[in-house]
C-alpha positions as a Markdown table, in Angstrom:
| # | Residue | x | y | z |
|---|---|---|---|---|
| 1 | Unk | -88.4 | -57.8 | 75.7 |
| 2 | Unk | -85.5 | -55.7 | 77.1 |
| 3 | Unk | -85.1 | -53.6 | 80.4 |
| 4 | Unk | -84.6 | -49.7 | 79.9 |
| 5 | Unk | -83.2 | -48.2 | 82.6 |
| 6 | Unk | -82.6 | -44.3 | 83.5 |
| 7 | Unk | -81.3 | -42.6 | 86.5 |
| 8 | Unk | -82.2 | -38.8 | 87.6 |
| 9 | Unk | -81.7 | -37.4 | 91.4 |
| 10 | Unk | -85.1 | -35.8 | 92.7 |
| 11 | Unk | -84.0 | -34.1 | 95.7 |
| 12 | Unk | -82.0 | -35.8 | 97.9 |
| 13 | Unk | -83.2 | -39.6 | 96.4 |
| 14 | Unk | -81.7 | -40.8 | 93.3 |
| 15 | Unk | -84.7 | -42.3 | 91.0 |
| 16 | Unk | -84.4 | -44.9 | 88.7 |
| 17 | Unk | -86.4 | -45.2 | 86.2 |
| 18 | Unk | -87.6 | -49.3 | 84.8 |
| 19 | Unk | -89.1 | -50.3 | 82.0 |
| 20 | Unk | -89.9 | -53.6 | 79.8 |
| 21 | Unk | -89.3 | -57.0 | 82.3 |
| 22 | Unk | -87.5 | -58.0 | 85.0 |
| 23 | Unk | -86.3 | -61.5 | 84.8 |
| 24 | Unk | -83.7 | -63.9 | 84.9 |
| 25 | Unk | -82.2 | -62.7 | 81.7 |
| 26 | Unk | -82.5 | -58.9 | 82.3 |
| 27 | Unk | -82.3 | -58.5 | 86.5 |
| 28 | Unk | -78.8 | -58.6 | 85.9 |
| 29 | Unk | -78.9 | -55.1 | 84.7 |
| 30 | Unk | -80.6 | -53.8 | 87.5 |
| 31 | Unk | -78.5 | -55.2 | 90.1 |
| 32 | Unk | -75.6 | -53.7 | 88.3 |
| 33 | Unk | -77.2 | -50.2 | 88.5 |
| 34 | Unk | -78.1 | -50.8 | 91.5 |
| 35 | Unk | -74.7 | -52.0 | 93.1 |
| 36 | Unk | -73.3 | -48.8 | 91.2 |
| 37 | Unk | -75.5 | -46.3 | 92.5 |
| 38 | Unk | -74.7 | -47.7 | 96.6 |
| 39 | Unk | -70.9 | -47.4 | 95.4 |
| 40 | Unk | -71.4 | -43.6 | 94.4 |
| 41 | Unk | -72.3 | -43.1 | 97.6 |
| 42 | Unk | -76.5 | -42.9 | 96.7 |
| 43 | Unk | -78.4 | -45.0 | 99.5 |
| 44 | Unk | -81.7 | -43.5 | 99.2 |
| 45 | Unk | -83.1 | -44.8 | 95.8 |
| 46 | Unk | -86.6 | -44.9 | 94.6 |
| 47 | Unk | -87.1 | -47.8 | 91.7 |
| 48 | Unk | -90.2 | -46.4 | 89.6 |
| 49 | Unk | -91.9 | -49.5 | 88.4 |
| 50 | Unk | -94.5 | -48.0 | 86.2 |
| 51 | Unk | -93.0 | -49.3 | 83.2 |
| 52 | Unk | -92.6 | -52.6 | 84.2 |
| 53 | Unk | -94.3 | -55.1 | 81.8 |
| 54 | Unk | -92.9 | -58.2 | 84.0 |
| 55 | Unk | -91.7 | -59.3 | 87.7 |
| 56 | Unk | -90.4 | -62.7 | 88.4 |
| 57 | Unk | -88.5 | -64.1 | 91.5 |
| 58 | Unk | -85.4 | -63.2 | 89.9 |
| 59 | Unk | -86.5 | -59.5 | 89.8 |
| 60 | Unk | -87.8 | -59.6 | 93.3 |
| 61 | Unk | -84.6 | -60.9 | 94.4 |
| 62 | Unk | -82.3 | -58.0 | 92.9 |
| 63 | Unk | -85.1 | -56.0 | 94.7 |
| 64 | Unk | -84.5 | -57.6 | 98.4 |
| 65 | Unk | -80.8 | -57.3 | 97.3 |
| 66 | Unk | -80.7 | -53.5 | 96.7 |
| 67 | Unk | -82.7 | -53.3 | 99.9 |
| 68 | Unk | -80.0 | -54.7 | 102.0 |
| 69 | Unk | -77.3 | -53.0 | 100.4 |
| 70 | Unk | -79.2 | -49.4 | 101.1 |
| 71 | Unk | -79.7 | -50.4 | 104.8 |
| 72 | Unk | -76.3 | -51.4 | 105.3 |
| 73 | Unk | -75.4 | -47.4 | 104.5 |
| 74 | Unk | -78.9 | -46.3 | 106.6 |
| 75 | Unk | -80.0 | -45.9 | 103.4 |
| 76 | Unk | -83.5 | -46.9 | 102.0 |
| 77 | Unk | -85.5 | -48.0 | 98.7 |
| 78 | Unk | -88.3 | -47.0 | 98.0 |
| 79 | Unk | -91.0 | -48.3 | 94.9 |
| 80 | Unk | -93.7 | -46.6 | 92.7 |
| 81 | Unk | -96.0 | -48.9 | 91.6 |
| 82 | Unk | -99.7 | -49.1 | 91.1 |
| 83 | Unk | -99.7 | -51.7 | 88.2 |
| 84 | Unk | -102.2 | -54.6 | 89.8 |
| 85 | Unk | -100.6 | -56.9 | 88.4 |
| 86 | Unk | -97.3 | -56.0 | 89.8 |
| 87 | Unk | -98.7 | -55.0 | 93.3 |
| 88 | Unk | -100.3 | -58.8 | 93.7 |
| 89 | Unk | -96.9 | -60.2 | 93.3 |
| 90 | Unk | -96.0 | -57.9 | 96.1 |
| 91 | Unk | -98.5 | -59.0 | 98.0 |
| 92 | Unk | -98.3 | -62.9 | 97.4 |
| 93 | Unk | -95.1 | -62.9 | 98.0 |
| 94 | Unk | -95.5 | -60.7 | 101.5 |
| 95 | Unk | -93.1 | -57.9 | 100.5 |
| 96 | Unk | -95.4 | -54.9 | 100.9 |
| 97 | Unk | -94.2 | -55.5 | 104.4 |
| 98 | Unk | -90.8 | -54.8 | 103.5 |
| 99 | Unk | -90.8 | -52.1 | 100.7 |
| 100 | Unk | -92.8 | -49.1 | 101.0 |
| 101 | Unk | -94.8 | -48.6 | 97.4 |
| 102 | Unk | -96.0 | -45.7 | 96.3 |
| 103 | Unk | -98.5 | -44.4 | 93.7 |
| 104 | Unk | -96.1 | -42.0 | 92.4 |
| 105 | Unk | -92.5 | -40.7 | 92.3 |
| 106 | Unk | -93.2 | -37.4 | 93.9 |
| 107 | Unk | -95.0 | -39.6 | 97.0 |
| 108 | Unk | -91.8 | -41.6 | 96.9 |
| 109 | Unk | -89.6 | -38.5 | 97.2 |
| 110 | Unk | -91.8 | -36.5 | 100.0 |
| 111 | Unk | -92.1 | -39.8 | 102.3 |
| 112 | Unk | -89.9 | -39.7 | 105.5 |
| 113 | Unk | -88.7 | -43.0 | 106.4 |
């Protein structure tokens, strides 16, 4: 399966929009959109996950990656998800400590950090 990816600004957050899985052959993608999107000058992202078929590490890592690239502008990244499935890999792996995950894109855009 393939990755879609699609970017809209809600706001003052730039979302991005996944779909189909994340892994070692398609994370390279995202980490390109996201690198992008920190060049333009956009450091608060939410990455909507509700399409998201598959995680792996390599997904998680372009995740943790984007992270620090935000927070080195002040930025942050933000993730909708509410796919079990996805959300126990969170939790496994102890990164609902780091990422704030939210049921919905329109939670993700009202938070304040």
């Amino acid at each position: 399966m393939d990755l879609s990816l699609s970017t809209e600004t809600v706001g003052d957050r730039t979302v991005v929009r996944v779909g189909g899985e994340i892994d070692v052959y398609t994370a390279p993608k995202l980490r390109e959109q996201l690198v992008e999107l920190v060049n333009d000058g956009n450091f608060h992202l939410v990455v909507d996950m509700e399409g998201v078929d598959f995680l792996d590490s390599t997904g998680l890592g372009v995740l943790v990656g984007g992270l620090k690239r935000v927070r080195a502008h002040e930025g942050s990244l933000r993730l909708v998800c509410n796919q079990e499935r996805i959300l126990k890999i969170f939790r496994i792996t102890g990164l609902t400590k780091v990422f704030p995950i939210h049921t919905s894109v329109e939670e993700a855009v009202q938070a304040t950090d």
